[in-house]
N, C-alpha and C positions, 0 to 999 in steps of 0.2 A: 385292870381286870379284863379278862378275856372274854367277851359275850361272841354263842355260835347260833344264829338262829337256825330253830330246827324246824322246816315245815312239817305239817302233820301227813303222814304215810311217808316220810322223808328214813332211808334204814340209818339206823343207829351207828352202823360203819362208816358211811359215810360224813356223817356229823362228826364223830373224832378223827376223820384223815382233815378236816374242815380246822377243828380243835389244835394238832396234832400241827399242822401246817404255820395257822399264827402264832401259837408257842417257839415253833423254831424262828421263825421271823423277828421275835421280841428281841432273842439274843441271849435269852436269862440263863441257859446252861452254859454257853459260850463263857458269858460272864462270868459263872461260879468256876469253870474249870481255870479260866484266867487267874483269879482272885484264889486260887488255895495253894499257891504257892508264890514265894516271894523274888523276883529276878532283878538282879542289880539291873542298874541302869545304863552301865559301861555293859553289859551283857546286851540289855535291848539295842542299843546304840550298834554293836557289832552286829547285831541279827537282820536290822535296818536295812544296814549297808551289804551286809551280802546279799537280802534277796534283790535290792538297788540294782547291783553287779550283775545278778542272775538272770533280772528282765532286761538290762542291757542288751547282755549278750542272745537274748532271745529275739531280742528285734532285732539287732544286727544278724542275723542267723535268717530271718525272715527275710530280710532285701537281697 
């Protein structure tokens, strides 16, 4: 459970960019967009390895 403490004269906006901020930190949407669709494992396994390949090549790119 999310608690934001809100001091008093504290604006209401700023409490939900407060709110707003540990929500995205939990991960819980992240989570649900993960979790609604089903991806084989030979699939992750491929995706793995090419971003692997990608940061490779980004460090060598860098020296």
């Amino acid at each position: 459970m999310i608690v934001v403490p809100v001091k008093e004269g504290e604006n209401i906006e700023k409490a939900l960019k407060k709110f707003k901020r540990k929500f995205e930190k939990t991960g819980v949407v992240k989570e649900l967009r993960r979790r609604q669709c089903f991806d084989k494992p030979s699939i992750i396994k491929r995706e793995q390895k090419n971003h692997a390949v990608y940061v490779q090549q980004m460090q060598r790119s860098e020296d």
